[in-house]
C-alpha positions in Angstrom: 26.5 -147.7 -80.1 28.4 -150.9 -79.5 27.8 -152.0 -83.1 28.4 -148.3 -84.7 32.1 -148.3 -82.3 32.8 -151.9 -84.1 31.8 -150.4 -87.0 34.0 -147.5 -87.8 37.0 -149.3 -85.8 36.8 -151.7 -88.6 36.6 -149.7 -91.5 39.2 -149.2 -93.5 40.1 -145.9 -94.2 39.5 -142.6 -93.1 36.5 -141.5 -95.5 34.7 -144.4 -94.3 35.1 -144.0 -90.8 34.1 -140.9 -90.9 30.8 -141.6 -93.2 29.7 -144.5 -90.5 30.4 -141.9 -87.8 27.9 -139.7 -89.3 25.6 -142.3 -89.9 25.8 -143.2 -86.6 24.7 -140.1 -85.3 21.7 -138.8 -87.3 19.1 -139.3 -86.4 19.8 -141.2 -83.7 21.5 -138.3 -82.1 21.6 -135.8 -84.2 20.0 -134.4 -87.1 23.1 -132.8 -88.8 26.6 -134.2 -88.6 29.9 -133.6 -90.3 33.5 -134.2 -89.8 36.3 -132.0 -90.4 39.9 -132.4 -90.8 43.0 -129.7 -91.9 39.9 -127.4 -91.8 37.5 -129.2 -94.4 34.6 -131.0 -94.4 35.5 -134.7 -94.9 32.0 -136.1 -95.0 28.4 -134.9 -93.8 25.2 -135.5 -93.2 23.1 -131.9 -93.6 20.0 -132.0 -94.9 19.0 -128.2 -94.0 22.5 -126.9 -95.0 22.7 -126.3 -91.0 26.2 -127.0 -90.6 29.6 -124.2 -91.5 31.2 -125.4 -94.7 34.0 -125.0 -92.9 35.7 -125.3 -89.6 39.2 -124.1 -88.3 40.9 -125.6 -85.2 40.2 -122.3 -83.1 36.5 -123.3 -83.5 36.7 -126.8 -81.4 37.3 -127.3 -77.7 39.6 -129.8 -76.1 36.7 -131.9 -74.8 33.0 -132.9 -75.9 31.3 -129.7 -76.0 27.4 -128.4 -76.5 27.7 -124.7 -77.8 26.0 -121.6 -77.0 24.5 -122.0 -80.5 23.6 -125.3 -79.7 26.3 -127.3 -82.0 28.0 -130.3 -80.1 31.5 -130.8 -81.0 33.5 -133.6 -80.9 37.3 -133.2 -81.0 38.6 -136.4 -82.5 42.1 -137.1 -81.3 44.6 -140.0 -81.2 47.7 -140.8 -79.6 47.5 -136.7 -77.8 47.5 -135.0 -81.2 44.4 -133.2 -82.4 43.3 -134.4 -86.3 39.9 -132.5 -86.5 36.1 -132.8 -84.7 33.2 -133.7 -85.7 30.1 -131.3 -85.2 26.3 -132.1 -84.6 23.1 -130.5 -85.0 19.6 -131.2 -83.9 16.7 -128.7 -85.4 14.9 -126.8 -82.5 12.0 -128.5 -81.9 14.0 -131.4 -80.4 15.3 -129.9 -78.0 19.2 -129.5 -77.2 22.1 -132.6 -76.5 21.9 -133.9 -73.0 25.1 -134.8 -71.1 24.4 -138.5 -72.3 24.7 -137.8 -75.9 27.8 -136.2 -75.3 28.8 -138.8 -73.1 27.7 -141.0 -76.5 29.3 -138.7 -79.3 32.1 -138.5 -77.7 32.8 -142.3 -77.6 31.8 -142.5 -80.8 34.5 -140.2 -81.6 37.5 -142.1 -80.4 37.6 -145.3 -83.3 37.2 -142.7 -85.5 39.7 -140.5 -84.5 42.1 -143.8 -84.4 41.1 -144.9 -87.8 41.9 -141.3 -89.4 45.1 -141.3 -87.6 46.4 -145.0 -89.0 44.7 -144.2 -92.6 47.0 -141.2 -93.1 50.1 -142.6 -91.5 49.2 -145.7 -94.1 49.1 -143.5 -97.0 51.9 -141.5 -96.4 53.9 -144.9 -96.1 52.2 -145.7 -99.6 53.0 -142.5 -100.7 57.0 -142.7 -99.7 57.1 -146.2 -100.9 55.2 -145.4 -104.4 58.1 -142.5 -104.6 60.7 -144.7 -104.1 59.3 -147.3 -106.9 58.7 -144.4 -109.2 62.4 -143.7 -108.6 64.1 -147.1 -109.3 61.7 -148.2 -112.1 63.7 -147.8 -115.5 62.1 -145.2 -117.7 62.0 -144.7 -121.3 65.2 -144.6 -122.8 66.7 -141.7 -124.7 66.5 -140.9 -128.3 69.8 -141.8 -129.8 71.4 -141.7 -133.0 72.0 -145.4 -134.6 69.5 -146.9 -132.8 65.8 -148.0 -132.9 64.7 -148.9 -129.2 61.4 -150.8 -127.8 61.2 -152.1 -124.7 58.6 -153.7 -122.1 58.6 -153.8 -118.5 55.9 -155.1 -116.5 57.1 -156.3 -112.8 54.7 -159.1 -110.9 54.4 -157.4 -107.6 53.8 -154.1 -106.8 55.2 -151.1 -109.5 58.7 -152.2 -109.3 60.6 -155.8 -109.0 64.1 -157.0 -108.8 64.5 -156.9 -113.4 65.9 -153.4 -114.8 67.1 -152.3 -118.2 68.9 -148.9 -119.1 70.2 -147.8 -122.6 73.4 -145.7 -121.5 75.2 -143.2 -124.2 79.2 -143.7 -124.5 81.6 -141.4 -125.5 82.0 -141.5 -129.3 78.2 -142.1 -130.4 78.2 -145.9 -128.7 75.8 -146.9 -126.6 75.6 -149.4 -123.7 72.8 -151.7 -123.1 72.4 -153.8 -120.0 69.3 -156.5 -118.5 69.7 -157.3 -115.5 67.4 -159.8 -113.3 68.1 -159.8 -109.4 66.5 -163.3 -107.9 63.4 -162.8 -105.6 60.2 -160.7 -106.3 59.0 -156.8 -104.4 60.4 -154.4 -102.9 63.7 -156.5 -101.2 64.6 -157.6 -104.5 63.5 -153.9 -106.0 66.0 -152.5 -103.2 68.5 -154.7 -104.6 68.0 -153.8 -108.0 68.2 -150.4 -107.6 71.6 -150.0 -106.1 72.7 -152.4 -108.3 71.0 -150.4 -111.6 72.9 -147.0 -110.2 76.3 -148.9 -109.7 76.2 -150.6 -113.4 75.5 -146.7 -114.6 78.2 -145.4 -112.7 80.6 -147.8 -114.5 79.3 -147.2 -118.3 79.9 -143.6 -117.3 83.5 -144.2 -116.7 83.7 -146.5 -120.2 85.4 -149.3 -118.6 85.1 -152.7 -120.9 82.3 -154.5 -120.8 84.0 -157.5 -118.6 85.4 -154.8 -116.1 81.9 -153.3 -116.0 80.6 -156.7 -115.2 83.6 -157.9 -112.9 83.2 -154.4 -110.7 79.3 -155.0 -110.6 80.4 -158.4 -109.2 83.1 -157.1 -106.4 80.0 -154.2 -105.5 77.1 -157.1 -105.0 79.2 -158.7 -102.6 79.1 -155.6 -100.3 76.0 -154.6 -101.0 73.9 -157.9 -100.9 75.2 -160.6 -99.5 73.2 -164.4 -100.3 71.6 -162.6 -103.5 72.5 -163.9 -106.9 72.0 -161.6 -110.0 72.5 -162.7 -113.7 72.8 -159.8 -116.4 73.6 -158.9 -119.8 75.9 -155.8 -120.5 76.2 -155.4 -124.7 78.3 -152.1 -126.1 77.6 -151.1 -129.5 79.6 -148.5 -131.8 77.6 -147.7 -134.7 80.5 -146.5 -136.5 82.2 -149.6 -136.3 78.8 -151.6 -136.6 79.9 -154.3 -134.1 78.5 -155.1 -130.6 80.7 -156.3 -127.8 78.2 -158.6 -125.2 79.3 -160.1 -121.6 77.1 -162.2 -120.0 76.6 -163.3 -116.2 74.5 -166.3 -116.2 71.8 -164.3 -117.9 69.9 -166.0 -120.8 71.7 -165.8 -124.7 70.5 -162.6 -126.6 68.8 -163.1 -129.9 69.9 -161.6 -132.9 67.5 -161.0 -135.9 69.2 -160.3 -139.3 68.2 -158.1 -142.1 66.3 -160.9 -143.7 64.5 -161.8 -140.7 66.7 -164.6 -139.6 66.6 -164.8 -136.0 69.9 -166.6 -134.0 70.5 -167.5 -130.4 73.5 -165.9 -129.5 76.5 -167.8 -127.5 78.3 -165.5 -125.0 80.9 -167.1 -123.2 79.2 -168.7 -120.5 80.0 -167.0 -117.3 78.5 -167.2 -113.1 75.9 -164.8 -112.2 76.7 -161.5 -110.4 77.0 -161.9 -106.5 79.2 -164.9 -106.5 82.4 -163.5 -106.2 86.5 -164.5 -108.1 84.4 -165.1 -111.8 86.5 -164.1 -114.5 84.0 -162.6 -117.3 84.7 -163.2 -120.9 83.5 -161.3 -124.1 82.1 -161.8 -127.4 82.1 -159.6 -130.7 79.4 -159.8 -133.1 78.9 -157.9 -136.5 75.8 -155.2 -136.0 74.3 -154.6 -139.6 72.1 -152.1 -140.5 68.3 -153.4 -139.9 69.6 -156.2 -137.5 67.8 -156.5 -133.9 69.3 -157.6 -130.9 66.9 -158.9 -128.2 67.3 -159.0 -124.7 65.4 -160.3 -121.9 64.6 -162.0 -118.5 63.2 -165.3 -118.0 59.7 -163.9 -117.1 59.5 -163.7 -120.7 59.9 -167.6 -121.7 59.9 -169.4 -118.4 57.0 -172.3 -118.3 56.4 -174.1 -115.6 57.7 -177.5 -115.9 59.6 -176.9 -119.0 62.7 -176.3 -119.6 63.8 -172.7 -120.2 65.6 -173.5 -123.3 62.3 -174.3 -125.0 61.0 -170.9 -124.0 64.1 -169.5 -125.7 63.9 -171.1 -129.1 60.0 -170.1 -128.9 60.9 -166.7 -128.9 63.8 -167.0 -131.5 60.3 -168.6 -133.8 58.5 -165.9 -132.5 61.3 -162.7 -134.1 61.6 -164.6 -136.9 57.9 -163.8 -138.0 59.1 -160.1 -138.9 56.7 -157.6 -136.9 57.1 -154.1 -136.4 59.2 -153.6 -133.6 56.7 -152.1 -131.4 54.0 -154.8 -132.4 56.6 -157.6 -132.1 57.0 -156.1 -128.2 53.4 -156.4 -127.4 52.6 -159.4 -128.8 55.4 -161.1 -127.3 54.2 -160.0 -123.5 52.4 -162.8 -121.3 49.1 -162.7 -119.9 49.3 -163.0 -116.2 52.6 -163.7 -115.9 53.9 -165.1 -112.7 57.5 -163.2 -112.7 58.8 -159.8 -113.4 59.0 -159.7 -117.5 61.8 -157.0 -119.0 62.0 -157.2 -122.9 64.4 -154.9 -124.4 64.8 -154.7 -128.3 67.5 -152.2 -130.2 67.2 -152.2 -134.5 70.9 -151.0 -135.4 70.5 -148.2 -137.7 74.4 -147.4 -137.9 76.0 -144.2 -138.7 77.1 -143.6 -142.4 80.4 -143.7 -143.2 80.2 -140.1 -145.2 79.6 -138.6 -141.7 82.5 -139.4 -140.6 85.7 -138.1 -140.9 89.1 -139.5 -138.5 92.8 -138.2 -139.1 95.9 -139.8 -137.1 98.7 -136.8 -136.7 101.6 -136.3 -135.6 102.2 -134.2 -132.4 103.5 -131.5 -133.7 103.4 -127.5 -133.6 101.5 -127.0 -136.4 99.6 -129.6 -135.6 96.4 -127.7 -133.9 96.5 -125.4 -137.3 96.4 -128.1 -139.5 93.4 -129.7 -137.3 91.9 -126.2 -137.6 92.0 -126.7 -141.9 90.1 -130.4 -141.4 87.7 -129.7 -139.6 86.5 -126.1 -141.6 86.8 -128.4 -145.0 84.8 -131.2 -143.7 81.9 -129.2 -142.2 81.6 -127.4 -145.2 81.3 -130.4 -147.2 78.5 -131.5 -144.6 76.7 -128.0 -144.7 77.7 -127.3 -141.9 79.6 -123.6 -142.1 77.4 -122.3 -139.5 79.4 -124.2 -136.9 82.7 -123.8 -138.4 84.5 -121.0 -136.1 83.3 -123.1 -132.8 84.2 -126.3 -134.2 87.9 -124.9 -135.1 88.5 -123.4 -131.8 87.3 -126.2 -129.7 89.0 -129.0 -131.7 92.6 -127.1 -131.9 92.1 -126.4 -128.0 91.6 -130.1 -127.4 94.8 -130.8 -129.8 97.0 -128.2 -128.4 96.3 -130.2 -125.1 97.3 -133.5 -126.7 100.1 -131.7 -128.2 101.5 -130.7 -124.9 101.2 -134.4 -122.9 102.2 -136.8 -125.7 105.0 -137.5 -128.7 102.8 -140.5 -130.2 100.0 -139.9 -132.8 96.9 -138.2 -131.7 93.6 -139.2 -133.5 91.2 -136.6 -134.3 87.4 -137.7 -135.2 84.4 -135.5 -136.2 80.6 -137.4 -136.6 77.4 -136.1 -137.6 74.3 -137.4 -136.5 72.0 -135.5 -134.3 74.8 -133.1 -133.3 78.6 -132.2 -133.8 81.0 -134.7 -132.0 84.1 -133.9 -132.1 87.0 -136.6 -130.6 90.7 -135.9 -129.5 92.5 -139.1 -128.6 95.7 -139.5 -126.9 97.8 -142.6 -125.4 98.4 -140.4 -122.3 96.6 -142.0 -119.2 96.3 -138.6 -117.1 93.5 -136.9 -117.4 92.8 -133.3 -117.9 91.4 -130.9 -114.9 89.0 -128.0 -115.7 89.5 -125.0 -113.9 88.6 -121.6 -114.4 91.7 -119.4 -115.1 92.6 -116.6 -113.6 92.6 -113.1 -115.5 96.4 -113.3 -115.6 96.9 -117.1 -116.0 98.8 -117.4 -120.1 97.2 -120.9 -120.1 94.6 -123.8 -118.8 92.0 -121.9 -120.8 91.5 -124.5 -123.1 89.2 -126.8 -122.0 87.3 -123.9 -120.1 86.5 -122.7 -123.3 85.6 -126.4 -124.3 83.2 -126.5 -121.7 81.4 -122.8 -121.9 80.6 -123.3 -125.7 80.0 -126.7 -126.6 76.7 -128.3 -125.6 78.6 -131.3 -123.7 81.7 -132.4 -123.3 83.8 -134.8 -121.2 86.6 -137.1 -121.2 87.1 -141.2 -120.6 90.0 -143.4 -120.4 90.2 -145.7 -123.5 92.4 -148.7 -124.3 95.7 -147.5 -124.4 94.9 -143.7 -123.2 92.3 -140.8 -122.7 89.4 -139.4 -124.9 88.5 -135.7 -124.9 85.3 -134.6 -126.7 83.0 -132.0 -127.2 79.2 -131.7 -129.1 77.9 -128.7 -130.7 73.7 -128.5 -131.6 73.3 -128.5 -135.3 
């Protein structure tokens, strides 16, 4: 019994606690045993099929018990709380349990009523910790026109480490794209990460520049994790424009791959990692052609031990030059057993044609929304698209009647097609609009309540020099 006790006390989960326990008992005690917990059978022993396939907790006393029908039961319980019993069996012939196989069965009972306990309080901690993983770990990015994404992530420990990656959509078709590599390994750096991850989304959402993205994700790292350094890349690309605006915070250079295959290390302005505190963070513009590839990355990716990291980096730019498939070129360029969290994030600009877009710069004036109204039914015709015509006119002259209203500078009007309608409305007044739902009385603020029940999305963000108001319509 000793031995058996050591046994199940040692085992290491619930299922084989519970098989040693029955063990244990037949035939030494018993010649049919099972254990049952939430009112199933968790394991048995039953060669005659003796034993109820299932048992409830009305069935089991409080203490080790022999039945009327002969069955000795064994409530298993741990810490005061009942978790299930285990029930035993001997054919006739031997006769029934004696007060010192109770006495026996139910000592037997209390490792493994301890060992069930722990096991499920340890997988429910698994559990809530493989939730919280599955929460912060960046997931595939979206679809988006312009762009051709591939990416790799492969923490060291655990699901989830302190590298992340997002692909963000901007107002006006651009996209943001950010690396980011917070210094440690698990779930303290993962905690990190994450907050950090959410605040750098919250600040793409409100479209501030790419250095004020950088400089607030700086000012926030301070508060929320003191002593922890973070480097990271934020890159914004407008595929009408074809140009890519990157700031850097002590994070490696991206690599740029041309057309022809020519792969470059970029130079950002070199700037402190996140975390540090008064950095100023600079910017760089680079031209984003049609088939180019801009590679970003953490130093899981090219760090060697003993070798400088530099070497790593020109390995890789060899490495893009050799002109794989984007999705090949990722998996090849993974490590085996790799000894830090890898992120590999790769974007082939595609660029938006320039005969899907269509911009006009008017004058706020009262005939202004009419005029808007004449644009935009000529131009989606031209684009086949007269289907969306009558929403497309209301929604845009709604927007301009608005601008009309705030500001006596020129209001810019743009329309793109790719996946969907966009529709633009720029101002140079800062304020921006409030949706409300009007009253039936109200003769105005109807506008952009109409904007919001028939377009698919909408929104608005502060630019350079004012406010943008847009809308999309499905094609």
């Amino acid at each position: 019994m000793s031995e058996a006790m050591r046994a199940i006390g040692d085992s290491l989960d619930p299922e084989q606690a519970t098989r040693l326990l029955c063990e244990a008992a037949v035939p030494l005690l018993a010649d049919a045993a099972a254990v049952y917990l939430d009112g199933g059978a968790l394991h048995r022993v039953d060669p005659r099929g003796r034993l109820p396939a299932r048992w409830t907790d009305d069935d089991g006393p409080v203490r080790p018990t022999v039945r009327a029908d002969g069955l000795l039961v064994v409530p298993l319980r741990a810490y005061g709380k009942a978790i299930g019993c285990a029930v035993l069996a001997r054919e006739r012939e031997r006769g029934p349990f004696r007060d010192a196989d109770v006495q026996v069965a139910g000592q037997l009972g209390v490792p493994a009523a301890l060992t069930v306990y722990h096991g499920r309080l340890h997988r429910q901690q698994l559990e809530t910790v493989e939730t919280l993983q599955r929460g912060m770990r960046p997931g595939r990015p979206p679809e988006l026109p312009g762009l051709e994404i591939a990416f790799r992530y492969q923490p060291v420990a655990a699901r989830v480490g302190g590298d992340w990656f997002d692909v963000i959509p901007l107002p006006g078709s651009r996209v943001a794209m950010v690396v980011g590599d917070v210094m440690g390994h698990g779930l303290d750096a993962a905690a990190i990460m994450g907050q950090l991850r959410t605040a750098v989304q919250t600040l793409a959402s409100l479209d501030l520049p790419a250095e004020q993205v950088l400089h607030s994700l700086d000012e926030m790292a301070q508060r929320l994790a003191a002593q922890t350094i973070t480097t990271c890349v934020y890159c914004v690309y407008d595929p009408v424009l074809r140009r890519c605006t990157i700031a850097s915070a002590g994070h490696l250079p991206p690599i740029l791959v041309a057309p022809d295959g020519k792969a470059e290390v970029l130079a950002p302005p070199s700037c402190a990692p996140i975390g540090l505190g008064r950095t100023p963070f600079e910017t760089t513009e680079i031209a984003a052609q049609d088939g180019s590839m801009l590679v970003l990355y953490t130093d899981g990716l090219v760090e060697e031990r003993g070798e400088d990291i530099l070497v790593g980096v020109e390995r890789l730019r060899r490495r893009l030059s050799e002109g794989e498939p984007i999705e090949d070129l990722c998996d090849s360029l993974i490590p085996d057993g790799h000894g830090d969290d890898v992120t590999l994030l790769a974007i082939r600009f595609k660029g938006i044609p320039s005969q899907n877009v269509a911009q006009w710069l008017l004058e706020p004036q009262v005939t202004t929304p009419g005029r808007v109204r004449g644009l935009v039914g000529r131009t989606l015709e031209s684009w086949n698209l007269g289907h969306l015509v009558p929403a497309a006119q209301l929604l845009a002259s709604e927007l301009v009647t608005n601008a009309v209203r705030t500001t006596p500078r020129p209001i810019t009007v743009r329309l793109l097609r790719t996946d969907a309608l966009l529709c633009e409305v720029s101002d140079d007044d800062h304020r921006m609009p409030v949706l409300r739902e009007p009253a039936g009385l109200d003769e105005d603020g109807r506008g952009l309540y109409l904007v919001s029940q028939l377009s698919a999305r909408w929104g608005t963000s502060r630019v350079a020099g004012g406010k943008t108001v847009w809308f999309s319509l499905a094609i």
